[in-house]
Every structure is written in C-alpha cells, then in structure tokens.
N, C-alpha and C positions, 0 to 999 in steps of 0.2 A: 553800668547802672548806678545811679545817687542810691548810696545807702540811706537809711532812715533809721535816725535814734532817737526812744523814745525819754522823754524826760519827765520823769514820777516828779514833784514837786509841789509843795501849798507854797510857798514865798511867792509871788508873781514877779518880784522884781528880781529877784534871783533865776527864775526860769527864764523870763527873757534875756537878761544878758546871756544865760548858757543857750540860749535857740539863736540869737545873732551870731554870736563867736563860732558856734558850731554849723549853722547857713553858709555863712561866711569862709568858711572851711572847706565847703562843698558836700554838706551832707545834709538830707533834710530831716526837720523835726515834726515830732508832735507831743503836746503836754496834755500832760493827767495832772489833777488837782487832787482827787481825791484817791486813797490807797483802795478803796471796795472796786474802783471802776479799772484797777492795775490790771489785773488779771485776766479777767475775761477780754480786755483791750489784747492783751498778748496772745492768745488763742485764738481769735479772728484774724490776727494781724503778723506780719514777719518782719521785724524790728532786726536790725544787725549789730544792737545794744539798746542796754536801757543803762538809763544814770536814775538811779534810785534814793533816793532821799530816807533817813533811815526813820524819820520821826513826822511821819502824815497821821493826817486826820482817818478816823475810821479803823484803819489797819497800821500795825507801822512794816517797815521795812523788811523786818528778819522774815514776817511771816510772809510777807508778798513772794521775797526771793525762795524759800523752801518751797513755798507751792507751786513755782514758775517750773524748778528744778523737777519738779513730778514728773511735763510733760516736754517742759522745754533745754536744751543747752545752750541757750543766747546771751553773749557773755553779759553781766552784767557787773555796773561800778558803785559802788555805795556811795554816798555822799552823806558825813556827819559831823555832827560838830562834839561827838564822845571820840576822846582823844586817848583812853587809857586802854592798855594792850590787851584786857580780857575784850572791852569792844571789838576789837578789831578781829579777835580769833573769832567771836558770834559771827560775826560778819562771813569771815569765811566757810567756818564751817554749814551757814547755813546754803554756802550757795555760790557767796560772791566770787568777782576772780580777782577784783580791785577794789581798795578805796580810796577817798579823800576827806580829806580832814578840813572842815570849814575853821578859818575864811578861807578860800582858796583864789588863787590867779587864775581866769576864765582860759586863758592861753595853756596853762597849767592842764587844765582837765580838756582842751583840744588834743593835746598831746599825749594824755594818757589813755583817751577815746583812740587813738591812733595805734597805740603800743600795742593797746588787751584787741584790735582788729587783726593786728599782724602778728600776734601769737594764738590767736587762735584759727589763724588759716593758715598758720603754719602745722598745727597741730590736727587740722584734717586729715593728714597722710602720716604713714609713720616714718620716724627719721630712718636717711639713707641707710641699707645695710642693714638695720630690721627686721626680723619677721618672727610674729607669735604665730604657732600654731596653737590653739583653743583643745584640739581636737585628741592632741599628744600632747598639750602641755609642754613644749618644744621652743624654745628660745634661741634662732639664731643671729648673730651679729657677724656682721661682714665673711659668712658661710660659714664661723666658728659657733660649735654647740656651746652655749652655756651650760649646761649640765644644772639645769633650776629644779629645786624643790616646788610641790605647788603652791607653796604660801609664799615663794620667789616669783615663781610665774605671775601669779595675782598680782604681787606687788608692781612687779614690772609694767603689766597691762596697764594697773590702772595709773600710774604716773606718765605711762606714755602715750594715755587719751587726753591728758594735761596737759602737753605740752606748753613750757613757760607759764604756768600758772600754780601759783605755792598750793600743797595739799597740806593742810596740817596732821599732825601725828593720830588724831580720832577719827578723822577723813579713812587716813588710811590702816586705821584700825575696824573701822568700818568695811573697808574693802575688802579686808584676807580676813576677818573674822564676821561672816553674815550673822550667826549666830548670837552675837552681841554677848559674848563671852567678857572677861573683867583681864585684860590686856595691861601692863605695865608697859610706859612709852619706851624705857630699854629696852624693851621687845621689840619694839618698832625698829629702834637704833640701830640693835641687833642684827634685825636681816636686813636694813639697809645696808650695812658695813660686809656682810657675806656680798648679798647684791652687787657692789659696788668691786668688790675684788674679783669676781665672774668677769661682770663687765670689762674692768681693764684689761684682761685676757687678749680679749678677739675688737677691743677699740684701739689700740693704739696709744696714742697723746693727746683725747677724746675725755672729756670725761661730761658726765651725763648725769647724774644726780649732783644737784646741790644743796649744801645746807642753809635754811634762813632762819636765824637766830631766832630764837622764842616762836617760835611758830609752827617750822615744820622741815619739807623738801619739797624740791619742786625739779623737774626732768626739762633737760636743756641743753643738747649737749654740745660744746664748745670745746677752742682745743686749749689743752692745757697741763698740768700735773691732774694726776688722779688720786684725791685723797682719801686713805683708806681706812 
C-alpha cells in the first residue's frame, strides 16, 4: 500500500517541490496550508507522516505536534528555519521524532521521510530477546533477569517504545516521574548509567542505549562496546 504524508505548509512553492520529490518517491501526498485545519485533518485521516512546518499561520507547529501526541503516535518531522539548539529540544520535546533545518535539499528530507519510517516500524515490536513484563515489573534479556528497580523498569519501557528516536532528558523525566516532581538531569544520567551496566549483563557486545550530545538518549541497539 502507497503510504500517504501529509505536508503542514503556508510556502506553496516549497510544498510543491516537497509533494513532487516525495510523489516521485512513491508515496502520496496531501497539503494543509493552514495550522487550525492540521489537526482535525489527522483525526479523520491515517497519514504514515507528517512534515510540519514550525511557523504556520493560525497555529504554529509546537502546538499542532503536542495535540497530535494526545491521540496520535504518527511520526512526525519538523521543518524550520530556527536553527539554535534550545529550538530543536522544543521540538522534540513536544512531540517530534525529526527535524530539518531550512534551506534544506528536497532529496534530503526524501531520505529522512524514509529513515523516521524505518525506525518506527522497527520500533512496533520490541527488540529480539526482550520482554517487559508490566505486571511484575520484570525485565528480561536474552532469558537473563535484569534485576530493575521500578524507576529502571520505567525507564527501559519507555525508550524501548522509542525505538531509534532521541528522548530527551524531560521526556524522560516525564516518564519515571508522573508526578512532575523537580528532577536534576544527573538523575537522569544516573539511572541511565545503573541501566546500562544491567543491560550489558545478559546483551553481550550489544549495546542499547545511546548518548546524543546536548539533547538526551535514545534506544538502538547495535553491536558494539558497551559504554558505561
């Protein structure tokens, strides 16, 4: 089946060149012009991406993507032309799984439509050797108990509904802390770093969390040294 991604955008000549390149790709499009008509479009509709434009008329971007996130997990790509690194954490934290930074190459953002697809149907299943149990709180890897605290458990869950997509440090301060308790990111660090030496246990020359500089971590896991 031709997927279908939708493209949030006021430029009209920038949205056609990204609906030819992306046609032409083999996936079909459709554009929104306006941010008010974003949403409810997504809710009717099952788009297998959206390329979001951070700065629309009516709504801008961050908020389209937070409200999407309420009901939808469809991955979505930011498109901006704010290039300094608190942008790009807004961005994610409200939602996104990608961005790109205008001008950009139309082949460019083919490519990265292609990437954020194949990591998130990678991330439908949990990686081999895997299994949370919810129920006991229960972590195994390759039939070795991790032996997780539940603020471990948590953490593990939620970076490995992630898969291949950076969560940054609030993301996942959000996640083991519902409570919206006042969390310091070496706490974060912290049980990544316990996390991470469990892990290498019962993985092998596997390693599964990574780190992305100024930003966060993100669950991946590839063979390798396991840094602890």
């Amino acid at each position: 089946m031709t997927q279908m991604i939708l493209i949030v955008e006021d430029e009209p000549k920038l949205a056609e060149v990204l609906r030819d390149y992306l046609r032409h790709a083999g996936f079909k499009t459709f554009w929104i012009v306006s941010g008010s008509a974003a949403v409810p479009w997504v809710r009717d509709h099952a788009p297998a991406l959206i390329l979001l434009d951070l700065m629309l008329p009516e709504r801008n971007g961050l908020e389209i993507c937070r409200d999407i996130r309420t009901f939808s997990s469809v991955p979505i790509i930011m498109i901006t032309a704010r290039i300094e690194e608190i942008d790009r954490l807004q961005g994610l934290e409200s939602g996104a799984d990608d961005y790109i930074c205008k001008p950009f190459s139309p082949r460019e953002v083919v490519a990265r439509v292609r990437a954020v697809l194949r990591r998130t149907e990678v991330a439908s299943s949990p990686p081999a050797g895997l299994i949370l149990d919810q129920s006991r709180y229960q972590a195994t890897l390759n039939g070795y108990d991790l032996d997780l605290t539940a603020v471990e458990f948590n953490l593990l869950k939620f970076l490995s509904s992630k898969t291949g997509q950076v969560c940054t440090r609030q993301q996942l301060m959000d996640s083991i802390y519902p409570d919206e308790r006042i969390v310091a990111d070496r706490t974060i660090d912290s049980h990544i770093k316990k996390l991470r030496k469990k892990i290498a246990r019962g993985s092998g020359d596997v390693e599964f969390i990574h780190s992305v500089y100024g930003v966060g971590y993100k669950f991946e896991p590839q063979e390798g040294s396991m840094p602890l």
